[in-house]
C-alpha positions as CSV (number, residue, x, y, z in Angstrom):
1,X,-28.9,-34.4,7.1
2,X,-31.6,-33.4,9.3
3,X,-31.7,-31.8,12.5
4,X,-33.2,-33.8,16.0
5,X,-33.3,-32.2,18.8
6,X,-34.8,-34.1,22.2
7,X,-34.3,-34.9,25.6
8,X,-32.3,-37.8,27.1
9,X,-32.1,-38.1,30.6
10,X,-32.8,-34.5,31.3
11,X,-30.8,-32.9,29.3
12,X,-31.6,-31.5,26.2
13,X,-29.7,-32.5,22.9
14,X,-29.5,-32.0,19.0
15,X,-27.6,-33.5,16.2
16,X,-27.8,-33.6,12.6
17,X,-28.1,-37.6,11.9
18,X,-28.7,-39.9,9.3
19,X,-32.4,-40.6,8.4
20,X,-32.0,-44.3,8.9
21,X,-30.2,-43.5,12.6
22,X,-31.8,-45.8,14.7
23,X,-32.3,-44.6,18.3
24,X,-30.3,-47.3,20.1
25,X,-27.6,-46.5,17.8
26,X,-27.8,-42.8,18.4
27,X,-28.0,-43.7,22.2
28,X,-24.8,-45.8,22.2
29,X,-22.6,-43.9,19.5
30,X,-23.8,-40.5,19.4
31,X,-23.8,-39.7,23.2
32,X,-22.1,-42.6,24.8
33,X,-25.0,-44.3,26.4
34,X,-23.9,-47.9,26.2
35,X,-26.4,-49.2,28.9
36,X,-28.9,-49.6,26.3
37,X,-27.6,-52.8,24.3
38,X,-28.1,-54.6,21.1
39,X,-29.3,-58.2,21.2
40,X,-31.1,-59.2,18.4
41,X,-31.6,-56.2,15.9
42,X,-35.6,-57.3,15.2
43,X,-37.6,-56.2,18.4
44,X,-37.5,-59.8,19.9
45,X,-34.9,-59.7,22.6
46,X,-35.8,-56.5,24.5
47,X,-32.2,-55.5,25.5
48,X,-32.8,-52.5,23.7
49,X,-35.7,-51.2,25.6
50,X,-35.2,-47.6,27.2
51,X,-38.7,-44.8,27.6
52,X,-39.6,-42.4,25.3
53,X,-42.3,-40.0,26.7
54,X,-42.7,-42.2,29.5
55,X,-43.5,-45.5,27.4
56,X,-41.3,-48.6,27.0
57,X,-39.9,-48.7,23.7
58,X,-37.4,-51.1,21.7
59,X,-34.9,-48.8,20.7
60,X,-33.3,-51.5,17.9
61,X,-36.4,-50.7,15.4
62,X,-37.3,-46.7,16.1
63,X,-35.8,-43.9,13.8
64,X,-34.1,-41.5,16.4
65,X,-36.2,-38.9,14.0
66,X,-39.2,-40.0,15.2
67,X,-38.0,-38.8,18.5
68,X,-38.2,-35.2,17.6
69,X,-39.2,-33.8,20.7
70,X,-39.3,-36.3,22.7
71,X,-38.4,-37.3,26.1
72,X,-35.7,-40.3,26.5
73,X,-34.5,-42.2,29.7
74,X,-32.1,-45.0,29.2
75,X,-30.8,-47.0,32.0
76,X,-28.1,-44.2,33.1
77,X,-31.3,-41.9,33.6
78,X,-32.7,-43.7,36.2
79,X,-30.2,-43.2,38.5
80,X,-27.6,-40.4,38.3
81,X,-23.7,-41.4,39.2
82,X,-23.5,-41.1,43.6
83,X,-27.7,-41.0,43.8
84,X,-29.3,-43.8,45.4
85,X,-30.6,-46.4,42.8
86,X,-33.8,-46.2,41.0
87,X,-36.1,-49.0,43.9
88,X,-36.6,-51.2,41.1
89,X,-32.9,-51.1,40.1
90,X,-32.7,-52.4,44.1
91,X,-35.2,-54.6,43.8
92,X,-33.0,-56.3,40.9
93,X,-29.7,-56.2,43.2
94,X,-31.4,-57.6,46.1
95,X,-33.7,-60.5,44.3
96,X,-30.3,-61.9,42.6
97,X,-32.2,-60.7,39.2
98,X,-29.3,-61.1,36.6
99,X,-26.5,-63.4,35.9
100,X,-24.5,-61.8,32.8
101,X,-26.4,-58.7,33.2
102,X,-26.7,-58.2,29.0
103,X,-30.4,-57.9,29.4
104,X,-30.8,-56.2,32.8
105,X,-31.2,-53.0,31.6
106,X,-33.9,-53.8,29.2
107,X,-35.5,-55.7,32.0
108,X,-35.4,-53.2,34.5
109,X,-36.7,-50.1,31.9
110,X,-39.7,-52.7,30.9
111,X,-40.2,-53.7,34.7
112,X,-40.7,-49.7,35.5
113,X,-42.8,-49.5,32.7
114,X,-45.5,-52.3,34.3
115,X,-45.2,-51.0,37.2
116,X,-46.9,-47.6,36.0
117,X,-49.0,-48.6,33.5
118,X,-50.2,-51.7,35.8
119,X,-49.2,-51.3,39.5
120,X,-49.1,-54.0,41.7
121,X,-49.0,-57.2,39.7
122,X,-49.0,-61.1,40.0
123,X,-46.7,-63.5,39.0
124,X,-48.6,-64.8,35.9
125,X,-49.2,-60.7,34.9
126,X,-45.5,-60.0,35.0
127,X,-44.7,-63.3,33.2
128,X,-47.2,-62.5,30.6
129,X,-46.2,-58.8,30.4
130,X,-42.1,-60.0,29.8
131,X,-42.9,-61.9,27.1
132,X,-40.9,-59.3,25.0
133,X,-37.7,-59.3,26.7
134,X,-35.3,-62.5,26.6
135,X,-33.1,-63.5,29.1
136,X,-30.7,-66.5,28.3
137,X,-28.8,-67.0,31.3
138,X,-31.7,-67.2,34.1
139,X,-35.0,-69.2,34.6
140,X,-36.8,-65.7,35.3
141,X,-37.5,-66.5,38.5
142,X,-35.7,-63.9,40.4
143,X,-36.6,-61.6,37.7
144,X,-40.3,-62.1,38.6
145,X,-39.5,-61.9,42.7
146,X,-37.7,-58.5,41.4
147,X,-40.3,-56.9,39.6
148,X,-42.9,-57.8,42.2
149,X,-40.9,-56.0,44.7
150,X,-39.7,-53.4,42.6
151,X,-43.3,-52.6,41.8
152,X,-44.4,-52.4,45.4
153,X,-41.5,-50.1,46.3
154,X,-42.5,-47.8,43.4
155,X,-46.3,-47.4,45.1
156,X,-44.6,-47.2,48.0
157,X,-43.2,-43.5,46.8
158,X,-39.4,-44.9,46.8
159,X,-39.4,-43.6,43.4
């Protein structure tokens, strides 16, 4: 089997895996990451979504080989155990963004990512940039009113 080595969450790791290890998998069973989830298995849902070198990713559809090297955060990266949360982790607390909470974590690692590739952003831009991740419980609203706020915090330097 061959060898990976990356990061995840700042801390360096290396396994032999399967060639056909997907990353979420290796996330969840190989190191015990279960934030990240599986929803949908075909890159439509966007539970899956954690960063690899800095990018928003869907974790159900990448080889964990063609993270060789890489850089991974996943949703327990953001905000180590007793550390403040990550301000657009707050932002999703204190907008009432989630209901069951199986797609938060998708929707908070693709909210970060807008916010750095995009800064601050309008309703319609957020809606438009979401369009990938699926929530089944809300009306997006607060998700929105979240992201907006979580986005200004992040300029803000709260991150």
């Amino acid at each position: 089997m061959p060898e990976l080595a990356m990061t995840v969450n700042g801390r360096a790791v290396r396994a032999a895996v399967e060639g056909r290890t997907l990353l979420v998998e290796y996330l969840r069973e190989h190191l015990q990451l279960t934030g990240t989830h599986v929803g949908c298995d075909t890159t439509q849902c966007g539970a899956c979504v954690v960063h690899v070198d800095g990018l928003a990713v869907k974790s159900c559809t990448m080889l964990a080989l063609e993270c060789e090297g890489s850089a991974v955060t996943t949703i327990e990266g953001l905000a180590p155990r007793g550390a403040p949360l990550h301000p657009m982790q707050a932002a999703f607390r204190e907008h009432h963004a989630l209901q069951c909470g199986y797609c938060t974590s998708g929707m908070v690692m693709m909210a970060i990512d807008i916010a750095r590739r995009r800064g601050a952003v309008d309703e319609a831009t957020i809606r438009e940039e979401l369009k990938g991740n699926i929530c089944r419980c809300t009306g997006y609203h607060n998700i929105v009113k979240a992201i907006a706020a979580g986005t200004k915090a992040m300029a803000a330097g709260r991150e």
